[in-house]
C-alpha positions in Angstrom: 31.6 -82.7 229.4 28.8 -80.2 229.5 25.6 -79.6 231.0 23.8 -80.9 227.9 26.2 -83.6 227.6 26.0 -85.0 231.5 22.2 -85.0 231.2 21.9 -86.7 228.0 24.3 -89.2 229.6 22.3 -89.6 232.5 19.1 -90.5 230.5 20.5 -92.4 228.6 23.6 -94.3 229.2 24.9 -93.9 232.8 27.6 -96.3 232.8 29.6 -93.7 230.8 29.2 -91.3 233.7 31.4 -94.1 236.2 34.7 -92.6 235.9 34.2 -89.0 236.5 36.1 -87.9 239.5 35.3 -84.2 240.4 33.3 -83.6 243.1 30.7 -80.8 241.9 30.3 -83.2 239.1 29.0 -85.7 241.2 27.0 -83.8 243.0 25.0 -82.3 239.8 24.7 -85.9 238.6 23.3 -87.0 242.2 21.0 -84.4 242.1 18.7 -86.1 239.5 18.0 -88.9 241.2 17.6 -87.4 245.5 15.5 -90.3 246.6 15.3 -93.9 246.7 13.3 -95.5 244.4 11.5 -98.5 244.4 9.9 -100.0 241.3 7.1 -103.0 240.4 7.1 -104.0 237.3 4.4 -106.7 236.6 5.8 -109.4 234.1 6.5 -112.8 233.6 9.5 -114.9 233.7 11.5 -116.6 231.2 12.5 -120.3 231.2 15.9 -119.2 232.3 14.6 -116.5 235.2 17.8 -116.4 237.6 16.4 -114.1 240.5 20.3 -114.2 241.9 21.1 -112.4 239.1 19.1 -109.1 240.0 20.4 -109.5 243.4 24.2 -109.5 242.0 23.6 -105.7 240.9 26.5 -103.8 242.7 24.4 -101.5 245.3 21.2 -102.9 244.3 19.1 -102.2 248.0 16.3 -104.6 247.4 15.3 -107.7 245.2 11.6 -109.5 245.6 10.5 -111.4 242.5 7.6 -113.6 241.9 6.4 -115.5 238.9 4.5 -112.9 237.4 5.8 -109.4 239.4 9.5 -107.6 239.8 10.1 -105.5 242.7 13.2 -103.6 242.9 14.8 -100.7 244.9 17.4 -99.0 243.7 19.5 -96.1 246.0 19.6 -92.3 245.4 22.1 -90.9 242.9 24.0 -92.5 240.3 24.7 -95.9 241.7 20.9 -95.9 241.7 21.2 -95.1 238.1 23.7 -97.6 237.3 21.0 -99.9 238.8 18.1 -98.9 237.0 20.8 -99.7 233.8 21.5 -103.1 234.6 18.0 -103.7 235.8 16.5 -103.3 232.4 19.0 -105.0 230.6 18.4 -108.2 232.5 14.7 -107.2 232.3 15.1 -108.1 228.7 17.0 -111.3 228.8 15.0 -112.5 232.2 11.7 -111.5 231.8 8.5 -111.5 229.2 7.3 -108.0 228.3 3.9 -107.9 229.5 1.8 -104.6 227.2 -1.1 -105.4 229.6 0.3 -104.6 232.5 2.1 -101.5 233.8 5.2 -100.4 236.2 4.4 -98.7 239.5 7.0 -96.3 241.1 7.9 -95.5 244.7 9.3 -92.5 245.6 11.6 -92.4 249.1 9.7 -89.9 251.7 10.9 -91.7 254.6 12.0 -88.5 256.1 9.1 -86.2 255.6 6.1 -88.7 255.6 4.9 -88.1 258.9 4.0 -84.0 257.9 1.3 -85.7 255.5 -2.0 -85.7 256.0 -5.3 -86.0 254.3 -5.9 -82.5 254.3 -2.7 -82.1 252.7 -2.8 -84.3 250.2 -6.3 -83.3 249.2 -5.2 -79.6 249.0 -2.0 -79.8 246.8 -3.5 -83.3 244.4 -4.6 -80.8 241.6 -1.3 -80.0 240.2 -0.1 -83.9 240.8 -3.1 -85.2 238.5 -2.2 -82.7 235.8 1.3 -83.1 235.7 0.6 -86.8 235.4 -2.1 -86.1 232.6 0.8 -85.3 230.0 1.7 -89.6 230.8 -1.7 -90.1 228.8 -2.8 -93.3 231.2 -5.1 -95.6 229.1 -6.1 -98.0 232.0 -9.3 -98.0 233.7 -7.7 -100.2 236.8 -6.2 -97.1 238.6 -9.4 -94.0 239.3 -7.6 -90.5 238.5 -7.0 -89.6 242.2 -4.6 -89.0 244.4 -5.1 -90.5 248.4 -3.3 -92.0 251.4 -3.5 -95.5 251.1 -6.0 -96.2 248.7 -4.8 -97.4 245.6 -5.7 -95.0 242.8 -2.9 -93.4 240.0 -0.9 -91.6 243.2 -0.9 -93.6 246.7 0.7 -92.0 249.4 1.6 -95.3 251.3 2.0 -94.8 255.0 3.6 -98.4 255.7 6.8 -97.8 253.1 6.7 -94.3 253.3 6.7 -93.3 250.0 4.4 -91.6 247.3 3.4 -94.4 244.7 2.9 -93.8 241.2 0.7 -96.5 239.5 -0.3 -95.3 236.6 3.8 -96.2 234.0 3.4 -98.2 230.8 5.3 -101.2 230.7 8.7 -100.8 229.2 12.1 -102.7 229.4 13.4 -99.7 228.4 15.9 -97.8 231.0 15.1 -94.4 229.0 11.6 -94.1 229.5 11.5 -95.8 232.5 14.2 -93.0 234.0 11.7 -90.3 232.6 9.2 -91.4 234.6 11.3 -91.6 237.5 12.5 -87.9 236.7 8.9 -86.9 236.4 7.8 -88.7 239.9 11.1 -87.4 241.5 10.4 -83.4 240.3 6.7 -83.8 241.0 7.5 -84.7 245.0 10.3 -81.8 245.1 7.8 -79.5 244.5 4.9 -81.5 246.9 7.5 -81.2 249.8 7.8 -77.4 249.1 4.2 -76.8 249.3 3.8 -78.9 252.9 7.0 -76.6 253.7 8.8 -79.2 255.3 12.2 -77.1 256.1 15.6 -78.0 257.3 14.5 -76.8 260.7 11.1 -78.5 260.7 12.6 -82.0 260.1 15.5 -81.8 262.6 12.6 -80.7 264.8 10.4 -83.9 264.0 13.2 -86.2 264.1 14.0 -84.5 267.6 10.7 -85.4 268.6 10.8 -89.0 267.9 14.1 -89.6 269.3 13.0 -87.9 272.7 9.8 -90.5 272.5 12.1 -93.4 271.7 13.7 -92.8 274.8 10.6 -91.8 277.2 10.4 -94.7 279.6 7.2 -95.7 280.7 7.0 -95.5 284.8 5.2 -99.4 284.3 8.3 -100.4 282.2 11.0 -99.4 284.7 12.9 -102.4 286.4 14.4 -102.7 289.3 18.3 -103.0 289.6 19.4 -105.8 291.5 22.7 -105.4 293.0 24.2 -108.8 295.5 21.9 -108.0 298.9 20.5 -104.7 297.8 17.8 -103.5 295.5 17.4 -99.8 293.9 14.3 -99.5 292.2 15.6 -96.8 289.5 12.5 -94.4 289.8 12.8 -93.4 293.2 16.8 -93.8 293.1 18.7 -90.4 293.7 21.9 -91.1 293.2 
């Protein structure tokens, strides 16, 4: 299978893609989909909605449905794919297509979120809004903007940790709906070059935290009771 071949195949019909073996393969074929993806997809359900059925999806990470909204999150790679796949098929049988409404996309940024900023955010939004400009939004719900939690057509949500696109047309369909991923997913490759968050800056940051998980506040240290003795721990030197 060729280049052309694999990424038609990944556009299109995944499931094809489950018995390939070679590593590199793989690898390319991960590659399209780095991050976890979350997805709400505001619709309504069918007499026969079966919610357990979304939740039977082999790797599927999270189901949350309501009577008139689908949230889903799918993993990284193609077992995400293979999600998405299934998602949209039982999307069809499950659910009623709703033209009014519109799909909103989360892109994964658990690792890098906390280099974001408003000032960051507000530098680097130009080329965000005119990438998603070729997505020719109708709505007037969503303001063209892009912010940290404020809802607008990109949200970069501090409490998931991810950049939210809220600006898809409702589809069942797993092609478009993996474009728009595709389109989200290259947009925040570039946006995590541009707040140059290195290999070296986020082994750094995650040093950081782990060194603050640990600090122990002098008010939170206890003392160790041993039978007829007590060590208080702070002023204990071995």
């Amino acid at each position: 299978m060729n280049i052309n071949e694999l990424e038609e195949a990944i556009k299109k019909f995944p499931l094809s893609l489950l018995a390939i073996k070679d590593k590199e393969t793989l690898e390319i074929i991960d590659s399209y989909l780095p991050f976890s993806v979350g997805i709400e997809i505001e619709c309504d359900n069918k007499e026969s909605f079966n919610e357990q059925i979304f939740k039977n999806i082999l790797n599927i990470i999270e189901v949350n449905c309501s009577p008139n909204e689908k949230r889903f999150r799918i993993p990284n790679g193609l077992k995400g794919m293979v999600c998405l796949f299934e998602i949209t098929k039982l999307l069809k049988k499950q659910c009623l297509l709703n033209p009014l409404s519109g799909i909103h996309y989360h892109i994964d940024m658990t690792d890098v979120f906390d280099f974001i900023d408003k000032t960051i955010i507000e530098n680097n939004k130009n080329y965000i809004l005119e990438e998603l400009d070729t997505w020719e939004y109708k709505g007037t719900y969503n303001k063209r903007d892009v912010k940290l939690d404020i809802r607008c057509w990109v949200r970069f949500d501090s409490y998931k940790k991810t950049c939210e696109f809220r600006i898809g047309e409702m589809t069942f369909d797993y092609e478009l709906i993996f474009k728009r991923i595709l389109h989200c997913t290259d947009i925040i490759k570039k946006f995590r070059k541009l707040i140059k968050c290195n290999e070296y800056d986020l082994k750094l940051m995650k040093l950081e935290k782990e060194l603050n998980d640990i600090k122990i506040k002098e008010t939170e240290i206890q003392p160790l009771i041993i039978p007829n003795r007590i060590i208080n721990l702070k002023n204990y030197g071995g």
